[in-house]
C-alpha positions in Angstrom: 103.5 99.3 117.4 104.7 101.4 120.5 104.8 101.0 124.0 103.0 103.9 125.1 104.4 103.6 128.8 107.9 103.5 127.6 107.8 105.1 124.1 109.9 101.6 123.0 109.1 100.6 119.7 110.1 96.7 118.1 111.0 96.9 115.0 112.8 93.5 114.0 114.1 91.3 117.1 117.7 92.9 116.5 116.1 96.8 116.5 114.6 98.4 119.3 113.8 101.7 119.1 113.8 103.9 122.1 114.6 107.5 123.7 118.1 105.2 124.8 119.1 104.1 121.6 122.2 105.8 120.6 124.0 106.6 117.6 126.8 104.4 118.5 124.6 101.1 119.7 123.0 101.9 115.9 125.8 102.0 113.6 126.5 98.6 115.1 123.7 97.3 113.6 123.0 96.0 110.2 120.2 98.8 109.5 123.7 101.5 109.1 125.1 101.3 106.4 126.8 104.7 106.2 123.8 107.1 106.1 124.4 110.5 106.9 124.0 111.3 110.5 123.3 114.7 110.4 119.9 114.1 108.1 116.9 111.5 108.5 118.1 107.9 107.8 116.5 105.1 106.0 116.8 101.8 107.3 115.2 99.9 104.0 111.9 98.1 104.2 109.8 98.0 104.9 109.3 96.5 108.1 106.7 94.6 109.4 104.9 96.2 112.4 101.6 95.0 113.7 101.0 93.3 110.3 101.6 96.1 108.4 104.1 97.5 106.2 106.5 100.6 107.1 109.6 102.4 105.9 111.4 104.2 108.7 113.1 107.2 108.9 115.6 107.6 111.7 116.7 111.3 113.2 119.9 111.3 116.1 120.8 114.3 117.8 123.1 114.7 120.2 124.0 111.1 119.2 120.7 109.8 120.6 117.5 108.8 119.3 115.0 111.7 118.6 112.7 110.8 116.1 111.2 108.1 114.1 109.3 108.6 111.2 107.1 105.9 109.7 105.0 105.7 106.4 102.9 103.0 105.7 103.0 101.1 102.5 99.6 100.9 101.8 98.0 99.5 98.5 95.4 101.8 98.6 98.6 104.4 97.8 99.0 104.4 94.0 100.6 107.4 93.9 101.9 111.0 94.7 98.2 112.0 94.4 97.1 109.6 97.0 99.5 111.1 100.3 96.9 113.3 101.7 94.6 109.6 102.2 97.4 107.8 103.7 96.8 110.5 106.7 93.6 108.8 107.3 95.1 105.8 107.0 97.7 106.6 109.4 94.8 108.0 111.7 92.8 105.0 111.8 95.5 102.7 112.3 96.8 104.4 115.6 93.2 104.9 116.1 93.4 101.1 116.4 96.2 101.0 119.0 94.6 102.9 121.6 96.5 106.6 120.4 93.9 108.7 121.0 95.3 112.2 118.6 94.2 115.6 119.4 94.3 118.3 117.1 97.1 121.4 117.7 96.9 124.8 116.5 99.2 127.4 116.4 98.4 130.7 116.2 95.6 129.7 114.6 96.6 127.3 112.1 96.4 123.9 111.9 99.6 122.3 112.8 99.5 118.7 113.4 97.3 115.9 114.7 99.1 114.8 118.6 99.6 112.4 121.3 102.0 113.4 124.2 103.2 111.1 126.3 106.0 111.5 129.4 108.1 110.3 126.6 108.1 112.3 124.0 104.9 112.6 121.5 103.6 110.6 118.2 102.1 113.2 115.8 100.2 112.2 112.5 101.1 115.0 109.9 100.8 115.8 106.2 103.5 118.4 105.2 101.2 120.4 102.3 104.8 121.5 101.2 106.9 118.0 100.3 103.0 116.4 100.0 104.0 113.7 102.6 102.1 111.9 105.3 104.1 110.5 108.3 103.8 109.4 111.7 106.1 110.5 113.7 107.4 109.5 117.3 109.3 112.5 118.9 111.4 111.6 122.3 112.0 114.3 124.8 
């Protein structure tokens, strides 16, 4: 999925995602196609990572990358009412690549499930509010 060292992630042989992507080198590739920069950007999918299926959610600021968001396509997903499983399913799968997730608090609240790296961090998260459940990579 990630390289943990670098924080580089393969999507497709012609998208690598990284703290050094920029917002130029990615509107030159065919994954733009005129989404709006100043919001999350789908690049279709999904995409095929480790064997499993993701759509991808890209974030630029200061016209570089600064977060990717993934959500597995899961079959065991039917529906809205299914998001707060694909946390676990999330869970286990970086489980699986060595992402060992710690929970966070703040002040006193459950925030997030975490991995920080020199990098940036990969967080596991369901938002109670938009009922969602993402993995996402932030870069420093």
């Amino acid at each position: 999925m990630i390289d943990l060292k670098t924080g580089e992630m393969v999507v497709n042989s012609d998208l690598v995602l990284s703290p050094k992507l920029s917002l130029e080198e990615f509107k030159k590739t065919r994954y733009y196609t005129g989404q709006d920069e100043k919001m999350y950007m789908g690049i279709g999918g999904p995409h095929k990572i480790d064997g499993k299926d993701f759509y991808i959610k890209l974030c630029f600021e200061n016209s570089h990358l600064k977060e990717v968001s993934l959500s597995m396509d899961s079959p065991l997903i039917k529906g809205w009412n299914d998001e707060p499983k694909l946390k676990a399913i999330h869970d286990e799968y970086l489980k699986s690549k060595g992402i060992k997730l710690e929970h966070k608090w703040d002040e006193g609240n459950y925030k997030a499930d975490v991995a920080e790296f020199e990098w940036g961090k990969i967080v596991s998260d369901f938002d109670s509010k938009s009922y969602t459940s993402n993995i996402v990579v932030i870069y420093k």
